[in-house]
Residue frames as a rotation matrix with the C-alpha (Angstrom) as fourth column:
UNK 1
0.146 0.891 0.429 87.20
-0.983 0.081 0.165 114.66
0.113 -0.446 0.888 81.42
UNK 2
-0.847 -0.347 0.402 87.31
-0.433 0.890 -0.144 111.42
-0.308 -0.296 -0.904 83.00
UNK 3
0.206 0.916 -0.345 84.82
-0.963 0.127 -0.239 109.18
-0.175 0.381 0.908 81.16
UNK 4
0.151 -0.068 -0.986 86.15
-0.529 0.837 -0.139 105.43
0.835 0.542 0.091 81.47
UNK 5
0.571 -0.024 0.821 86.53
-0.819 -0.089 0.567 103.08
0.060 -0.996 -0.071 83.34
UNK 6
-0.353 -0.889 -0.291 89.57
-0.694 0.457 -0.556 100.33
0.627 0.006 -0.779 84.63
UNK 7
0.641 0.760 0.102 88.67
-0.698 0.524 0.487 97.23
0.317 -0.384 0.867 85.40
UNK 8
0.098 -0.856 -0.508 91.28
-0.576 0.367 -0.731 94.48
0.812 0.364 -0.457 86.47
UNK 9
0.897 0.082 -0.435 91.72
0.155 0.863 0.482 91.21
0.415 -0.499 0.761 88.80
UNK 10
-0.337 -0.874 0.349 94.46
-0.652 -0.051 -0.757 91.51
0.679 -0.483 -0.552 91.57
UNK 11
-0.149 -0.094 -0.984 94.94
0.788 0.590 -0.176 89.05
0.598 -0.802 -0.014 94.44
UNK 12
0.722 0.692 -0.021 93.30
0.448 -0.443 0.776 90.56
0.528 -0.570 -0.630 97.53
UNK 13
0.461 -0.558 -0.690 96.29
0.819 -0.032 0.573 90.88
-0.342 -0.829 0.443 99.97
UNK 14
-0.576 -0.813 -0.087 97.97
0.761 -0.571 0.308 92.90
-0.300 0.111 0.947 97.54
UNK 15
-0.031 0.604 0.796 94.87
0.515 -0.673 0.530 95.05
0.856 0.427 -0.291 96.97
UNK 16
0.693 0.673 -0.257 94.51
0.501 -0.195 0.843 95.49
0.518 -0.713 -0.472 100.29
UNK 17
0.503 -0.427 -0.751 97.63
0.733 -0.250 0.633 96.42
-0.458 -0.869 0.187 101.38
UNK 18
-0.748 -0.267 0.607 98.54
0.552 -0.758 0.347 98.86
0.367 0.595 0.715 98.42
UNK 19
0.379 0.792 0.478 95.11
0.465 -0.610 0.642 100.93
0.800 -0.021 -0.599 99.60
UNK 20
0.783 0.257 -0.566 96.08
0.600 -0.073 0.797 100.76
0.163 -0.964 -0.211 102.66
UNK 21
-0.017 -0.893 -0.449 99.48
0.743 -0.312 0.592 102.90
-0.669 -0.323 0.669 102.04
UNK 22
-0.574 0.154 0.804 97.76
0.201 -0.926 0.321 105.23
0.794 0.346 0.500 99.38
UNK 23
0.581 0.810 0.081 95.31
0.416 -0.381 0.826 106.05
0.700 -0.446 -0.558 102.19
UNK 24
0.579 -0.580 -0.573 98.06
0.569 -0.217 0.793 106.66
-0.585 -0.785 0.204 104.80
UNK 25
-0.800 -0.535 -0.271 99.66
0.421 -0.823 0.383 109.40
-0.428 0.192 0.883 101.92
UNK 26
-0.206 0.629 -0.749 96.13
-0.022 -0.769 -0.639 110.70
-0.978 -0.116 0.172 100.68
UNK 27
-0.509 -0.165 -0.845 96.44
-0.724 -0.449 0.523 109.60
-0.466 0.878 0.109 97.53
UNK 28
0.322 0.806 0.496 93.28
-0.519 0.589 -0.619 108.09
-0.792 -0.058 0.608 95.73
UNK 29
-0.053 -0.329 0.943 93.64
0.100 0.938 0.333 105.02
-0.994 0.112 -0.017 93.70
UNK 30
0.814 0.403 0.418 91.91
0.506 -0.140 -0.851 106.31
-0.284 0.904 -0.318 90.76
UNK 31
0.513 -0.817 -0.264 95.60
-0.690 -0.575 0.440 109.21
-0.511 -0.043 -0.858 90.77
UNK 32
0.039 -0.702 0.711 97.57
-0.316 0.667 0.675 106.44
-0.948 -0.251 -0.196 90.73
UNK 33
0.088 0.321 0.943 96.17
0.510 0.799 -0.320 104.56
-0.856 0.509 -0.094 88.32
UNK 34
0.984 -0.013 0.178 95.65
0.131 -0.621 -0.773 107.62
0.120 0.784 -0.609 85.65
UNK 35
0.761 -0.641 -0.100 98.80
-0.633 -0.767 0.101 108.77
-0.141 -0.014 -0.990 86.42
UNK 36
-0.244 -0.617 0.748 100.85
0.052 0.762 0.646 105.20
-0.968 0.197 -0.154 85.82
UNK 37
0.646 0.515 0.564 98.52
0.728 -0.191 -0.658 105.49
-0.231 0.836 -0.498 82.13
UNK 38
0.886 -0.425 -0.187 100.55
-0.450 -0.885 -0.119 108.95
-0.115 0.190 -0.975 81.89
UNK 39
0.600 -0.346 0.721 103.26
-0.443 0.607 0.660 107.30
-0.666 -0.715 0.211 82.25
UNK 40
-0.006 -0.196 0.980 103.57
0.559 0.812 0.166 104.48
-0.829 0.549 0.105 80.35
UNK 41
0.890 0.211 0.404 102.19
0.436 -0.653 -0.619 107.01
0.133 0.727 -0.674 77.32
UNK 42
0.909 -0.220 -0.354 104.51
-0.283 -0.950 -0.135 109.27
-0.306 0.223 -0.926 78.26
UNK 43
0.008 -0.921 0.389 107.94
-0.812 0.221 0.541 106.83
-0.584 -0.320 -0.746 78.27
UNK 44
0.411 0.513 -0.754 106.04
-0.880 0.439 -0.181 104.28
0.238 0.737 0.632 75.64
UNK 45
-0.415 -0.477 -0.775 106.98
-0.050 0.862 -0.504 101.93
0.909 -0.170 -0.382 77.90
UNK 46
0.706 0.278 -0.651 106.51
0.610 0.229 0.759 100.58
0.360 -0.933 -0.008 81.98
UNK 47
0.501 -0.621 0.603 107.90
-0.190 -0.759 -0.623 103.49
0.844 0.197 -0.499 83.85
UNK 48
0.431 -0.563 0.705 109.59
-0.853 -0.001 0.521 101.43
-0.293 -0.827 -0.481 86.40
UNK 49
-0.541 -0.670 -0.508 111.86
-0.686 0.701 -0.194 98.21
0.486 0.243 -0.839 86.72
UNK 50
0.675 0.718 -0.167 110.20
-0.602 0.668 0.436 95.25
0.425 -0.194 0.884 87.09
UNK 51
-0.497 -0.730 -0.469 113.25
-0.075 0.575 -0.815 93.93
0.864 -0.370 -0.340 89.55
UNK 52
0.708 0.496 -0.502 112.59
0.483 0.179 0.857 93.35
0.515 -0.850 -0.113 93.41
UNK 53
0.108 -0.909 0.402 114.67
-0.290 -0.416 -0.862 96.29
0.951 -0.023 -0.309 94.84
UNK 54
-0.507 -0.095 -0.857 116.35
0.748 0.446 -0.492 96.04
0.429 -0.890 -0.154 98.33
UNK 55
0.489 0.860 -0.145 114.19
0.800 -0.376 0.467 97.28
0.347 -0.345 -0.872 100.80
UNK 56
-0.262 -0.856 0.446 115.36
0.366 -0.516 -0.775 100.67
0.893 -0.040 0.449 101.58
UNK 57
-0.608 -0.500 -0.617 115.61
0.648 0.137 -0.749 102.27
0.459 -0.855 0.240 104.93
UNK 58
-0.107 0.376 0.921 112.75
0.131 -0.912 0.388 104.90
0.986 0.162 0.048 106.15
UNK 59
-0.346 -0.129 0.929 111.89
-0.367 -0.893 -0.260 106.37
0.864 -0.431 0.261 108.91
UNK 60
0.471 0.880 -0.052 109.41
-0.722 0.419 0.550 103.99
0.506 -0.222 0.833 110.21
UNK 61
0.924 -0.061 -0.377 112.00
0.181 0.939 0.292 101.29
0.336 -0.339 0.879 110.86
UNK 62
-0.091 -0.904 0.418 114.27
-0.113 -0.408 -0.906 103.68
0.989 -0.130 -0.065 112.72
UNK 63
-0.036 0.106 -0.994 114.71
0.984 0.177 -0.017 104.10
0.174 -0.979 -0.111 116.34
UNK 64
0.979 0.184 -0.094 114.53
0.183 -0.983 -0.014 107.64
-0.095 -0.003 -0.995 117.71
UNK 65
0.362 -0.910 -0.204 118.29
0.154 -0.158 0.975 107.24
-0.919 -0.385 0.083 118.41
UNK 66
-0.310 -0.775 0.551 119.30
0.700 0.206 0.684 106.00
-0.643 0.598 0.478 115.65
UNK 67
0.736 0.614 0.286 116.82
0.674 -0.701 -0.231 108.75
0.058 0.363 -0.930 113.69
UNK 68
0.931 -0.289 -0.221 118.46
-0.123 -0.821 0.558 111.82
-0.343 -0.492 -0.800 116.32
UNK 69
0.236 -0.952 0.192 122.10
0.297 0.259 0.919 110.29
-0.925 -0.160 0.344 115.00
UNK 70
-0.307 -0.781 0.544 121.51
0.874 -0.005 0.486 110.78
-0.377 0.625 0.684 111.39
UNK 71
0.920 0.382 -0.087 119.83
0.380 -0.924 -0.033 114.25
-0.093 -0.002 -0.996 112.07
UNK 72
0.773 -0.379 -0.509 122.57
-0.275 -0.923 0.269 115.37
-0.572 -0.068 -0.818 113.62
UNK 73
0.019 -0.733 0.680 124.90
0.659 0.521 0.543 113.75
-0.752 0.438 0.493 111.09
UNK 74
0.106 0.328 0.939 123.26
0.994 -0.047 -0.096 115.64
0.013 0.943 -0.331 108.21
UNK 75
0.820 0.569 -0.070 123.18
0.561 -0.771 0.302 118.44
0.118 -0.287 -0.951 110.15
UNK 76
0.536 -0.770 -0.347 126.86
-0.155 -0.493 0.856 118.73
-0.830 -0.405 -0.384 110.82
UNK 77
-0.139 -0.615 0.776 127.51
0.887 0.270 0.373 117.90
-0.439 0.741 0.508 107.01
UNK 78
0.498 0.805 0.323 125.16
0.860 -0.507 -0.061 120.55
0.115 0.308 -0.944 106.29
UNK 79
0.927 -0.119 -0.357 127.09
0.093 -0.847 0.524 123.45
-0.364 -0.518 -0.774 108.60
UNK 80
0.017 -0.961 0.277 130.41
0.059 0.277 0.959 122.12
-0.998 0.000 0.061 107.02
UNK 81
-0.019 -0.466 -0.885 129.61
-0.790 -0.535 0.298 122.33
-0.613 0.705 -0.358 103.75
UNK 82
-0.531 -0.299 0.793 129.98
-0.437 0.898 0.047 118.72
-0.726 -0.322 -0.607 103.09
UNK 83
0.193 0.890 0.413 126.74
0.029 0.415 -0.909 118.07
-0.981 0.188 0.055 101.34
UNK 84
-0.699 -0.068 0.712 125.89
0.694 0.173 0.699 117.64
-0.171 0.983 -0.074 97.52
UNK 85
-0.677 0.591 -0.438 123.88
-0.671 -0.741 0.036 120.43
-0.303 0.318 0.898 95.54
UNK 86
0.105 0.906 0.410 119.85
-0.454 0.410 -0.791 119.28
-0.885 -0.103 0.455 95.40
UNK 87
0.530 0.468 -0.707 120.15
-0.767 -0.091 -0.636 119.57
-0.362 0.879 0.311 91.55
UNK 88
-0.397 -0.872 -0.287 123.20
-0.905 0.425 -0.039 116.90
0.156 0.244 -0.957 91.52
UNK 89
-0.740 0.263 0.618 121.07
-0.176 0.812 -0.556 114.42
-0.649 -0.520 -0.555 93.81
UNK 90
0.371 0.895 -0.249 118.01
-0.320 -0.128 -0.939 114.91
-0.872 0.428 0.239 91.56
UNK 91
0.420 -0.078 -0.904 119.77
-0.876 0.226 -0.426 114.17
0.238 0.971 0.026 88.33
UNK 92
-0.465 -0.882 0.075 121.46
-0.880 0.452 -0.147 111.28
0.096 -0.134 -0.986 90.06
UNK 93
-0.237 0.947 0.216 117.58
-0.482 0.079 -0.873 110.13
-0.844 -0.311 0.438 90.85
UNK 94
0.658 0.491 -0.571 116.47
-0.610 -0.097 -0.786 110.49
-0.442 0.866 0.236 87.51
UNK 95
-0.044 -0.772 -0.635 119.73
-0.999 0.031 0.031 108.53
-0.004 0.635 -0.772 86.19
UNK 96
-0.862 -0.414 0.294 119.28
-0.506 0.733 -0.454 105.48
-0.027 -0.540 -0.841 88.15
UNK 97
0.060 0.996 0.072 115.16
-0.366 0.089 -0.926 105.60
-0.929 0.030 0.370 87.65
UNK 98
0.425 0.201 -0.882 115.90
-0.891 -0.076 -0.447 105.65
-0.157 0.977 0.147 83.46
């Protein structure tokens, strides 16, 4: 049962523009917030790196081209064989996260 409440001073811009990208995945602040609490509890620590990483690449700041290029890249690693098993990429994730 949720029965508390989080109270806490942030600088506006950065309130505003963190809502503004859980709203655009659906995902309410209060989630977040409990779930960073998990977290920390669960890793008895901050479960991330407090570095500035480099900005990575997404979709958003792709062209279609350049998008449609590494479809069909993936796609022709894919038909070849080429690729890496999910569970390899996923533990490589998790290695680099710890």
């Amino acid at each position: 049962m949720k029965d508390s409440t989080v109270s806490a001073r942030v600088e506006l811009d950065v309130k505003t523009e963190a809502e503004d990208i859980l709203q655009k995945l659906g995902v309410p602040v209060s989630v977040v917030i409990n779930s960073l609490y998990r977290q920390i509890i669960y890793r008895h620590g901050v479960p991330f790196s407090l570095t500035i990483p480099a900005e990575p690449v997404t979709i958003d700041s792709m062209s279609d081209a350049e998008l449609d290029t590494k479809l069909q890249h993936s796609d022709r690693q894919s038909i070849a064989k080429q690729g890496r098993a999910m569970d390899d990429v996923f533990d490589d994730l998790e290695r680099s996260l710890k």
